[in-house]
Each structure stands twice: as structure tokens, then as C-alpha cells.
C-alpha positions in Angstrom: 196.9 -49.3 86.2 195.7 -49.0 89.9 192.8 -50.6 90.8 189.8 -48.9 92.5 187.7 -51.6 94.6 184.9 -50.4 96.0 183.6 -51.8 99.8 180.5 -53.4 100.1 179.4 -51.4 103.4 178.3 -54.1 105.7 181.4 -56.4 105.0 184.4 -54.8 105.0 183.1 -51.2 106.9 182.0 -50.6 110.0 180.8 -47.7 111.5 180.5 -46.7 115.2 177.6 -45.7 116.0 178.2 -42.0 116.8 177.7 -38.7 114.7 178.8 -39.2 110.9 180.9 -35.8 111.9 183.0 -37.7 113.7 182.8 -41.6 112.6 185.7 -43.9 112.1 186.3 -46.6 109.1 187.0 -49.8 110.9 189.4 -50.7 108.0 192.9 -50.1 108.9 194.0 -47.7 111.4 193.5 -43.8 110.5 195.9 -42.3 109.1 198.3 -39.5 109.8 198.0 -36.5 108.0 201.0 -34.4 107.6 198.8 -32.0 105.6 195.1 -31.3 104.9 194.3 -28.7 102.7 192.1 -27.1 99.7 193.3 -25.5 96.8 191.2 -22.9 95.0 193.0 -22.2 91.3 192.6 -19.0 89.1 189.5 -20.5 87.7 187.7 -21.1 90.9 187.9 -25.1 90.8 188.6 -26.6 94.4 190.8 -29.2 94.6 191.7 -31.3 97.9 195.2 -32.9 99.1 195.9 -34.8 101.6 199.8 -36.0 102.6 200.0 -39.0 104.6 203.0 -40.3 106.8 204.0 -44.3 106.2 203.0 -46.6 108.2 203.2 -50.7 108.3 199.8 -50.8 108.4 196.6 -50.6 106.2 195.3 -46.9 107.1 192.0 -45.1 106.6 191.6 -41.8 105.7 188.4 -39.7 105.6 187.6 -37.5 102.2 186.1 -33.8 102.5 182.6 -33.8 101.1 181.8 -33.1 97.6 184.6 -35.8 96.3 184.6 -36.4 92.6 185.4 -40.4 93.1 186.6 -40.7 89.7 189.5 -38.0 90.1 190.7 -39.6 93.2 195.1 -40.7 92.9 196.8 -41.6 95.4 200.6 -41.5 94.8 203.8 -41.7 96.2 206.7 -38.7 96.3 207.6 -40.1 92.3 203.9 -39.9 91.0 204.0 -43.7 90.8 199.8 -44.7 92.0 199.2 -46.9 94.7 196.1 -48.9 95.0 193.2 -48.1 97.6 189.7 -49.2 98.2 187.0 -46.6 98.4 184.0 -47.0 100.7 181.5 -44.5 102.6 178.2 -44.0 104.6 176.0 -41.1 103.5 177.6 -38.4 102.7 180.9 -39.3 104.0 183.6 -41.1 101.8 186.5 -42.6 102.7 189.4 -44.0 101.7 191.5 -47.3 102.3 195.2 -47.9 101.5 196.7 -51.4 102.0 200.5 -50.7 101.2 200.9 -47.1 102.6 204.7 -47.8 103.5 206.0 -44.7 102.4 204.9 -41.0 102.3 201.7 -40.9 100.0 199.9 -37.9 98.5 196.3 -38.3 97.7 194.3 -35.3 95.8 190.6 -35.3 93.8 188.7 -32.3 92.7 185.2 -31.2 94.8 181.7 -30.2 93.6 178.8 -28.4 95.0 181.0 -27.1 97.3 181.6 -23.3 95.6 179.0 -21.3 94.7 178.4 -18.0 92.6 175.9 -15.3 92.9 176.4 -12.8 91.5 180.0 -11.4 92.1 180.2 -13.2 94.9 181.7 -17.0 95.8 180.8 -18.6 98.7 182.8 -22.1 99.6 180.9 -23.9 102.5 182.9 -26.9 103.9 184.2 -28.5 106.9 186.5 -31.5 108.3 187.0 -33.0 111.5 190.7 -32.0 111.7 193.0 -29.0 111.0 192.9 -27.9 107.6 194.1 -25.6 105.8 192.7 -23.2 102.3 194.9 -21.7 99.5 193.9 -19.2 97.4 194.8 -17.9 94.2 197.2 -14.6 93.4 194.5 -12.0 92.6 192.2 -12.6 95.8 192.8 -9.9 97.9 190.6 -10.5 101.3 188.0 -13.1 102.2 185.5 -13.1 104.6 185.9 -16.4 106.5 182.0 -16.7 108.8 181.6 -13.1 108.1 184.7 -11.8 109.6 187.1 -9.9 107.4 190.6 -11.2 106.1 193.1 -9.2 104.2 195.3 -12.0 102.9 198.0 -9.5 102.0 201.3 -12.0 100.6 199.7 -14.9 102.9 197.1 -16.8 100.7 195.8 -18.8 102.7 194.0 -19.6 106.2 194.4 -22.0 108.7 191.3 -23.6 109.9 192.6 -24.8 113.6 190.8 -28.2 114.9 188.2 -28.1 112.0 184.7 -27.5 112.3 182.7 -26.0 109.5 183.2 -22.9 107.3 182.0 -20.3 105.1 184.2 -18.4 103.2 183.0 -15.3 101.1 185.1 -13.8 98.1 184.6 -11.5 94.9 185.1 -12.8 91.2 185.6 -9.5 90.7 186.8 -6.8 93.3 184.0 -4.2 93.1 186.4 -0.9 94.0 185.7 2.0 94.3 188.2 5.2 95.1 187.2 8.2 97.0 190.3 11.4 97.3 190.3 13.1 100.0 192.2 16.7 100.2 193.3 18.4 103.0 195.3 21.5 102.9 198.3 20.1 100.7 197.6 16.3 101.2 195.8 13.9 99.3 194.5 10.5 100.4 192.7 8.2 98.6 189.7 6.1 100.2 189.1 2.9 99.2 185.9 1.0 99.2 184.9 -2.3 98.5 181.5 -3.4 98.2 178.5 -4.9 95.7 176.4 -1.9 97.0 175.3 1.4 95.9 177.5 4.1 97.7 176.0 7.7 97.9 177.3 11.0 99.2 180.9 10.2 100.4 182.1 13.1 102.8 185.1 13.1 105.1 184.6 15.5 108.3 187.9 17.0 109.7 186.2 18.3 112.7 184.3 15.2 113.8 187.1 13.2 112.8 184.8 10.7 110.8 183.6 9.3 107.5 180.3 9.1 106.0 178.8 7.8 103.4 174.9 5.8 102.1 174.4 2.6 101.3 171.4 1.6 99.4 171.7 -2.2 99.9 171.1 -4.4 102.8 173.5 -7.1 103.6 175.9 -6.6 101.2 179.6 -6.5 102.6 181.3 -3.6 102.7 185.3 -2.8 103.4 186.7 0.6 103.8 190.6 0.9 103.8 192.0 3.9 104.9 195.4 6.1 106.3 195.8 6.1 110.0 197.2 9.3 109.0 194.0 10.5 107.7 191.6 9.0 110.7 193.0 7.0 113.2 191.6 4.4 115.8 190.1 3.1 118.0 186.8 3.5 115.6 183.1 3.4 116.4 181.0 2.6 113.3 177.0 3.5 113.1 174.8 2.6 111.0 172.1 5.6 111.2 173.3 6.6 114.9 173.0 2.7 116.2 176.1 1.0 116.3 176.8 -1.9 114.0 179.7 -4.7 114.6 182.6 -4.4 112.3 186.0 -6.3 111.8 189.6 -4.6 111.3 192.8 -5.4 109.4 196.1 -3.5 109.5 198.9 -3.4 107.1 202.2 -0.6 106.6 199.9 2.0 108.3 196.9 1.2 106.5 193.6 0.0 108.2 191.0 -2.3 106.6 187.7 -1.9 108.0 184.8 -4.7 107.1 181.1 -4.9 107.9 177.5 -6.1 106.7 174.9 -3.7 107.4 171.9 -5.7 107.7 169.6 -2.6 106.4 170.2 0.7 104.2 171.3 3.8 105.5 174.4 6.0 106.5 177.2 4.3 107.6 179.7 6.7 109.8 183.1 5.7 110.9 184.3 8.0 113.8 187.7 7.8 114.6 189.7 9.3 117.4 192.4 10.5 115.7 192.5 12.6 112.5 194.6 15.3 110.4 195.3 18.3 112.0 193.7 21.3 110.5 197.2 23.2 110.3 200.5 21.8 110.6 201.1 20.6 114.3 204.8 22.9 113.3 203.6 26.0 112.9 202.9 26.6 116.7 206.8 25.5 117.6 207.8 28.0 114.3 205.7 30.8 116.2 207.5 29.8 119.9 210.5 29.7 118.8 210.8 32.8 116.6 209.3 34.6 120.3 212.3 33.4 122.3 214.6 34.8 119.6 213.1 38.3 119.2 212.5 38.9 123.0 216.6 39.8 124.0 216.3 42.5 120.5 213.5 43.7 121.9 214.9 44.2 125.3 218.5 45.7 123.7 216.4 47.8 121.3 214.5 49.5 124.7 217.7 50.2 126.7 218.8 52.4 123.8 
């Protein structure tokens, strides 16, 4: 059974006196960390790992906030537990290991760090280093500080250097499907949001997309066929234009925004359908060229 001591701070921690962002256990040097990451399972529990190199020394290692100290293990490639000291300063918690001579893997579970209103999960954490988050299979796009994701087969994100994050997904992806006919083709809009969406029209001849929403700061993704409209897009949100984020996959674009008011939002793109086949000119050309030496033989006679 490993044992779990627990630091008198004062006695066997020090802290520098700098930021708690950025402050260092004085206990053993800090350790390496081959990987850093969190791991968000099918039913939305969040669960950190850390995987440490060896070293001769005693290391230190900080924990993301939100650790569950009682799920803490700290084991080596075989599963077999190794025994570390636990210590901390506010909300930061840390870890000791006096033996770390061999690759170890340490992992506990987080609270109060994912949240759920209504459809909608928001994780809001950070770390002083790299680290990265895995999601599970069915979550299809995130919005990491409001910018849109499409995770597509990748799910995860790198968070480069660290800092702090905010990461919004759906428990449910809120879809809805708009077709679109043109001549003899069919595309299907797709449209993600919590809000209300009213009077959905396409518009050949201004080459954009309209539609209402009736709820303010809700996000809202579009995916469409570049064949259908292509880019560069402008986006308005009642003729004023509104910042928006874009994603493209296998000719495909994903389009994401929060309007921070109701209205009509309007994609305009540059690019769109033609309103008859781009063919039918070349047909009418070519069939020209052909005729005019019949019609010249047929007036000589």
C-alpha cells in the first residue's frame, strides 16, 4: 500500500515569492513532463495525466486545479504505485516523488472544473506549461475562447505554452438541416445552434444566406458546399458586420459565430452556383462552328 504523506507547508515547502501562476515547490527539482494532458470520457468526467521522465533525483510536479487528492496514483509503466508526498499553497497542489527512477505516470480525476447549462459544457482551466485536451468520439467541434474547432478524426487540442482556457461544447448537438434546390441539385445546409432559427432562404443572385435568430449570444455554426456558396465570406448581422471563425474539410466549410443580439444573420459569399450550366454556352459555340461550312456549301448551291 503506498503511502500518502502530506507536507506541513512551512517545513518541508517553500514558496518563492512570485505569482502562484507560476510558483515553484522547493522540494526536489521539477520534473520533466513528457506529457500533460486532460481526458474528457463519454460521460463528461475529466481526468488528468501526467507522464514523467526518470530522474536520480526527488522531483516536483505541479497538479491542474480542481485535483480530487484522494484519486491521486502515481505508477510506473507495470501499474505497480510508487510513494509521493502531497503538499500545496492556496489553490495550487503539488506533488513530491522521492524514487522517480524510472518513467512514472501519475493521473487523478478534477471537480468544479466542467460545467453544464443547459446543453452546453463549459471546461475552464489552465497550466503553466503545454498541455494538451482529449475528447470523446461523439464531439464533433468545440469552441476553444470562442473560436470555432471542427475536430474532425483529431480529438483533441494542443494548448501551446499554457495559459488559461475556455472550452465550449454541446451534450447534445442541436442540428438542424436546411435543403437547398437548384435546378437539378440538392444541398443540404447544416446548422448548429441552441437558438431559434427563422425564415431560412438561400439567394442565387446575391450569392448569400439568410436566416433570423431570436437569441442573443448563443453560438451558432453553419456548414455548407463551397459548391453551393463559396468564399471569401462577409457575415452581417442586420447590415453591421459581426466577427466569425471558419473551418474547412473535403470541400466543405464550417462557419461559427456569436451574435451578441437577435436579428438576421447573412452570409455573402463570392462565389455561388451558376444559374445554368457553365456547358451549355461551349454546347451553343461549338454546335456554331460546325453548322457555319453547311451553311456556306448549302448557299453556293
Amino acid at each position: 500500500m503506498i503511502k500518502k504523506v502530506f507536507l506541513i507547508l512551512g517545513l518541508f515547502i517553500i514558496i518563492s515569492v512570485i505569482p502562484i501562476a507560476n510558483a515553484q515547490f522547493s522540494i526536489g527539482e521539477p520534473a520533466y513532463q513528457k506529457l500533460t494532458e486532460l481526458i474528457i470520457d463519454e460521460s463528461n468526467n475529466v481526468q488528468a495525466k501526467h507522464v514523467i521522465a526518470s530522474s536520480e533525483n526527488p522531483v516536483s510536479l505541479r497538479l491542474f486545479e480542481g485535483v480530487i487528492i484522494e484519486s491521486i496514483t502515481v505508477t510506473n509503466e507495470k501499474g505497480e504505485e510508487k510513494e509521493f508526498a502531497i503538499g500545496g499553497y492556496g489553490d495550487v497542489t503539488g506533488l513530491t516523488i522521492f524514487s522517480p527512477n524510472q518513467e512514472l505516470i501519475i493521473k487523478y480525476d478534477l471537480e468544479n472544473v466542467l460545467t453544464l447549462s443547459d446543453n452546453e459544457f463549459t471546461l475552464n482551466t489552465g497550466y503553466p506549461k503545454t498541455f494538451g485536451i482529449k475528447f470523446s468520439e461523439k464531439i464533433e467541434l468545440i469552441f476553444l475562447n470562442n473560436n470555432l474547432i471542427v475536430l474532425g478524426d483529431k480529438k483533441g487540442i494542443s494548448v501551446n505554452n499554457g495559459g488559461y482556457v475556455i472550452v465550449n461544447y454541446y451534450y447534445e448537438i442541436p442540428k438542424i438541416i436546411q435543403e437547398v434546390n437548384w435546378e437539378e441539385n440538392e444541398f443540404n445546409v447544416e446548422i448548429i445552434t441552441e437558438a431559434k432559427i427563422d425564415r431560412f432562404n438561400f439567394e442565387q443572385t446575391s450569392k448569400s444566406i439568410s436566416f433570423e435568430v431570436n437569441e442573443k449570444n448563443k453560438f451558432v455554426t453553419i456548414t455548407i458546399s463551397e459548391e453551393l456558396l463559396g468564399g471569401p465570406y462577409v457575415i452581417l448581422l442586420d447590415n453591421e458586420k459581426i466577427q466569425y471563425n471558419k473551418s474547412e474539410i473535403d470541400g466543405y466549410v464550417t462557419l461559427g459565430m456569436k451574435p451578441e443580439s437577435t436579428g438576421t444573420i447573412t452570409i455573402i459569399g463570392t462565389t455561388v452556383i451558376p444559374e445554368f450550366s457553365m456547358f451549355i454556352p461551349l454546347i451553343m459555340g461549338f454546335l456554331i462552328i460546325l453548322t457555319v461550312p453547311f451553311m456556306k456549301k448549302f448557299n453556293l448551291h
